[in-house]
N, CA, C and O atoms as CSV, one atom per row, in Angstrom:
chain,resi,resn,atom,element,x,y,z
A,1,UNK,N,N,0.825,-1.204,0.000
A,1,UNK,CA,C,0.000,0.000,0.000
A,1,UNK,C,C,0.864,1.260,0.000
A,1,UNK,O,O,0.590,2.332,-0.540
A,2,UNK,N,N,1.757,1.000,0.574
A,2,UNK,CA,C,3.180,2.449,0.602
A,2,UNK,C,C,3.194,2.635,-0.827
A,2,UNK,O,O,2.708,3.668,-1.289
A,3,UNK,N,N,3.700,1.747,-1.593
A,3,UNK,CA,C,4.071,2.116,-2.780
A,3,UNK,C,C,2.631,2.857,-3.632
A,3,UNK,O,O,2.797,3.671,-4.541
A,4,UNK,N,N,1.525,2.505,-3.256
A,4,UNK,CA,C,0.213,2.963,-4.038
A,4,UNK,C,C,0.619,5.179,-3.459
A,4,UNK,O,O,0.771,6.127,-4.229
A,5,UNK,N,N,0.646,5.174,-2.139
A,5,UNK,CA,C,0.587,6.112,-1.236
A,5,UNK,C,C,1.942,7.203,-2.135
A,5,UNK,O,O,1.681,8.373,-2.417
A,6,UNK,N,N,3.377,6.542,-2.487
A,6,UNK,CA,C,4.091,7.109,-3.384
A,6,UNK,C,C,4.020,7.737,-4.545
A,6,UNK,O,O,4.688,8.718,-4.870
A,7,UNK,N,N,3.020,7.049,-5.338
A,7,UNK,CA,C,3.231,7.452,-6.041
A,7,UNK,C,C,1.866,8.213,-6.355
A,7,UNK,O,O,1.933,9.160,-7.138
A,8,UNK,N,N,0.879,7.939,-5.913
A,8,UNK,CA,C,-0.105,9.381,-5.123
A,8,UNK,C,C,0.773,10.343,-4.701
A,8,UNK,O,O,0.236,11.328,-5.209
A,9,UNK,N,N,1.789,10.783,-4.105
A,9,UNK,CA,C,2.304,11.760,-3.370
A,9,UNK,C,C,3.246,12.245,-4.453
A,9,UNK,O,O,3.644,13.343,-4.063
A,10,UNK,N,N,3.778,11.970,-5.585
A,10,UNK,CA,C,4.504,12.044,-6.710
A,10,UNK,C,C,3.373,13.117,-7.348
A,10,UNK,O,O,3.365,14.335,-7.167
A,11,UNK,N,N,2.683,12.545,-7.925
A,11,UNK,CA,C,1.229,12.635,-9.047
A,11,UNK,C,C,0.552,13.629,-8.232
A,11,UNK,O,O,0.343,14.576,-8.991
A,12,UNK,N,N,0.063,13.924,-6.975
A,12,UNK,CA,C,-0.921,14.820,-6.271
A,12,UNK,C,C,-0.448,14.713,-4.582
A,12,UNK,O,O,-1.102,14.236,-3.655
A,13,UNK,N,N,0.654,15.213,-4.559
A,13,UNK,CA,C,0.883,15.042,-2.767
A,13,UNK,C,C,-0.375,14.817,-1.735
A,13,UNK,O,O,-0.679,13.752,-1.196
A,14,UNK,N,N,-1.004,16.043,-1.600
A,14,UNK,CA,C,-2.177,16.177,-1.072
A,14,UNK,C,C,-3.295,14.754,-0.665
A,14,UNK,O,O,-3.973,14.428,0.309
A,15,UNK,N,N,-3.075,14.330,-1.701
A,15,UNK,CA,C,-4.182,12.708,-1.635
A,15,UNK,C,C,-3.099,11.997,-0.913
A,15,UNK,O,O,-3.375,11.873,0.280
A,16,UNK,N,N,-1.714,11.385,-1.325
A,16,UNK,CA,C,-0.960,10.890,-0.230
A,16,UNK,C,C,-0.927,11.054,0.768
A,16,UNK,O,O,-0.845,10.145,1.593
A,17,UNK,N,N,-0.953,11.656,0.904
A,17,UNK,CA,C,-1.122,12.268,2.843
A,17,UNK,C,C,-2.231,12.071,3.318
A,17,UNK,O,O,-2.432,11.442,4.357
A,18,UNK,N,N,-3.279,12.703,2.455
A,18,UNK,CA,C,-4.802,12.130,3.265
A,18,UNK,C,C,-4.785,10.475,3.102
A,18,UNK,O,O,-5.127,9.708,4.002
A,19,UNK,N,N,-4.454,10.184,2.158
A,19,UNK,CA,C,-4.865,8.514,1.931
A,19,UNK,C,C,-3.804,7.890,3.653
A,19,UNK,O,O,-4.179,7.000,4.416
A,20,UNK,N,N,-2.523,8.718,3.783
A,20,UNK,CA,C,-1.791,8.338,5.242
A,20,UNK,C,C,-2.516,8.418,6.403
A,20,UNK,O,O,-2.962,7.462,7.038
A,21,UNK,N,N,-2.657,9.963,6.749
A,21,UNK,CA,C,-3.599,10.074,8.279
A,21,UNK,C,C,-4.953,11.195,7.393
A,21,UNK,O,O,-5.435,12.140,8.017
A,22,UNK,N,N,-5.170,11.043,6.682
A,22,UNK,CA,C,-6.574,11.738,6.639
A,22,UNK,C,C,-6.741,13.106,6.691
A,22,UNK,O,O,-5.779,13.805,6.369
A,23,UNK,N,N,-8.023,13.748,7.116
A,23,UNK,CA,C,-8.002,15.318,7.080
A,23,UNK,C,C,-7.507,15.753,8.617
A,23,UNK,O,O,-8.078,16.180,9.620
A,24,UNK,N,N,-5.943,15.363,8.203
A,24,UNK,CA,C,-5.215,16.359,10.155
A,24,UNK,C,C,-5.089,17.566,9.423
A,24,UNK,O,O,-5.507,18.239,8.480
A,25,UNK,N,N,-4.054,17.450,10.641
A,25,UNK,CA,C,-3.020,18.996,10.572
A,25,UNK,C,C,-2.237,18.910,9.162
A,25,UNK,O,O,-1.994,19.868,8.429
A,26,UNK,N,N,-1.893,17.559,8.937
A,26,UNK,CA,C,-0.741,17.197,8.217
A,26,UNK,C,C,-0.951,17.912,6.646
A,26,UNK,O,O,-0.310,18.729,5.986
A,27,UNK,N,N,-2.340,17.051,6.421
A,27,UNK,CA,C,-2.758,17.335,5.588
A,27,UNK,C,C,-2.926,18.581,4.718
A,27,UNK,O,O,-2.699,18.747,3.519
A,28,UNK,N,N,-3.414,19.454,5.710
A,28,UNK,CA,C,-3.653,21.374,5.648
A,28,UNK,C,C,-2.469,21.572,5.038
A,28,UNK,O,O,-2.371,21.979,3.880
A,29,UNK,N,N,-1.207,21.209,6.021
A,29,UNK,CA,C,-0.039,21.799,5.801
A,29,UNK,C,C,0.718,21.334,4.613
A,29,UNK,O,O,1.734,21.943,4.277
A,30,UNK,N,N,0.336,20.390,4.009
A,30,UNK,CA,C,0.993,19.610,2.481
A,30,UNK,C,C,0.283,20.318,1.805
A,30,UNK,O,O,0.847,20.834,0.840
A,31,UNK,N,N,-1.306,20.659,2.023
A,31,UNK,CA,C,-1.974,21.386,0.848
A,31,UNK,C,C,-1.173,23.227,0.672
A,31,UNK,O,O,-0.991,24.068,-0.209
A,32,UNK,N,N,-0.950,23.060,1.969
A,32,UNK,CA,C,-0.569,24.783,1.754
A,32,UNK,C,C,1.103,24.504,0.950
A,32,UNK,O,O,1.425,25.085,-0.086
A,33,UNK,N,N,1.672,23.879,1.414
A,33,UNK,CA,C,3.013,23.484,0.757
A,33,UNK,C,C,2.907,23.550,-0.943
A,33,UNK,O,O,3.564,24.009,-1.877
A,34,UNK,N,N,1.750,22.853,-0.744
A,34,UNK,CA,C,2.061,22.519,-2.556
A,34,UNK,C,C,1.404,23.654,-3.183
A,34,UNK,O,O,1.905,23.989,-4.256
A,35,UNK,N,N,0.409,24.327,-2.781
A,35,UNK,CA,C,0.213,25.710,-3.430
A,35,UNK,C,C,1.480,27.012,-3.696
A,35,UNK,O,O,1.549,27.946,-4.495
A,36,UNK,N,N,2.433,26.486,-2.530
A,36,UNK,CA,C,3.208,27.162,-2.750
A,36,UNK,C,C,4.757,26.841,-3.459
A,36,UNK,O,O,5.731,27.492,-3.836
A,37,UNK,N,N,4.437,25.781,-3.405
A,37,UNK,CA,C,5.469,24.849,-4.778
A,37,UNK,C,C,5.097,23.492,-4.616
A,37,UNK,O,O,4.716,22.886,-3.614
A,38,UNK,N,N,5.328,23.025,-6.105
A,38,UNK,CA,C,4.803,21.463,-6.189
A,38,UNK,C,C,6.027,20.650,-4.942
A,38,UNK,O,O,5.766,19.828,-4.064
A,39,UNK,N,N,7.232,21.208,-5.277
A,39,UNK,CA,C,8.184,20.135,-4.811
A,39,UNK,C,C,8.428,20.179,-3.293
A,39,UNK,O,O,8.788,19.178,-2.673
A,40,UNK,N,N,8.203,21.477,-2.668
A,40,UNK,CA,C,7.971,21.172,-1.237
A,40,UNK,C,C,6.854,20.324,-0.518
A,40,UNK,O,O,6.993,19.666,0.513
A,41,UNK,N,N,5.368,20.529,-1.516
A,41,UNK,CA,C,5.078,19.165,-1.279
A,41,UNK,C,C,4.914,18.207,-1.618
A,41,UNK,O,O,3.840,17.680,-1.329
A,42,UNK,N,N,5.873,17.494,-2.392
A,42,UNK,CA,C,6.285,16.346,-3.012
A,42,UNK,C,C,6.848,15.644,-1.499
A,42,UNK,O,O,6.520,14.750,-0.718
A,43,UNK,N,N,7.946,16.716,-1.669
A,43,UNK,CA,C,8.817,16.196,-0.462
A,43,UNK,C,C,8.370,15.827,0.925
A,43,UNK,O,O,8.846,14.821,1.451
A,44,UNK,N,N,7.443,16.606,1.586
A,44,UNK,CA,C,6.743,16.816,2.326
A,44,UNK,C,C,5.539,15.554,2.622
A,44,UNK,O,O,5.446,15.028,3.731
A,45,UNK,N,N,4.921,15.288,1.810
A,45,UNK,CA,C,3.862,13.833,1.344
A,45,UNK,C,C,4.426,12.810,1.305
A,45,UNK,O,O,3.878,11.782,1.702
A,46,UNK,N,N,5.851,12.824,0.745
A,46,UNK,CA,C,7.015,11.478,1.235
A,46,UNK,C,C,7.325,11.428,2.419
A,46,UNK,O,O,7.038,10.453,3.114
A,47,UNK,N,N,7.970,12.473,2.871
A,47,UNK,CA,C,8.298,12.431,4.674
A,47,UNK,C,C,7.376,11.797,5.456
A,47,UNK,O,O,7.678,10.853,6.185
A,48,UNK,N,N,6.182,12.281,5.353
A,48,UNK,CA,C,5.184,11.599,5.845
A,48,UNK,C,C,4.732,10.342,5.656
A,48,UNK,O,O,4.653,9.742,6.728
A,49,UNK,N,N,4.371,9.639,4.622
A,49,UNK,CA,C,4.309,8.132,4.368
A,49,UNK,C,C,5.451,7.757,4.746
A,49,UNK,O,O,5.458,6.750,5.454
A,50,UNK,N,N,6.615,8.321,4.465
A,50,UNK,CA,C,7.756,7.318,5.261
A,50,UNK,C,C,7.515,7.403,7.137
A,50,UNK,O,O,6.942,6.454,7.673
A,51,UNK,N,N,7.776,8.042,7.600
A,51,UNK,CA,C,7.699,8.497,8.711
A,51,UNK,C,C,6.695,7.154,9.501
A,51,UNK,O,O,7.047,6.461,10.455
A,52,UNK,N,N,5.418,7.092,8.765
A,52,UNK,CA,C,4.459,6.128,9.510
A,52,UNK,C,C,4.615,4.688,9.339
A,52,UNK,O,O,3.860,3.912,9.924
């Protein structure tokens, strides 16, 4: 399932992360990331699936 969660977080960070823990904090903060560049939250949506 990680690997499904990757490459969601590649393609649309935002859904990676929710598909991880759902509508948190986390989430908000990947969406605001990636509005403000794709690759901070690229990076950001990986940290997180790895992390858990």
């Amino acid at each position: 399932m990680d690997i499904i969660r990757i490459i969601f977080a590649v393609i649309l960070p935002p859904v990676g992360v929710f598909l991880q823990v759902g509508l948190g904090l986390q989430f908000w903060i990947n969406i605001v990331l990636t509005l403000l560049g794709y690759i901070p939250g690229i990076i950001h949506a990986i940290w997180i699936i790895a992390r858990r």
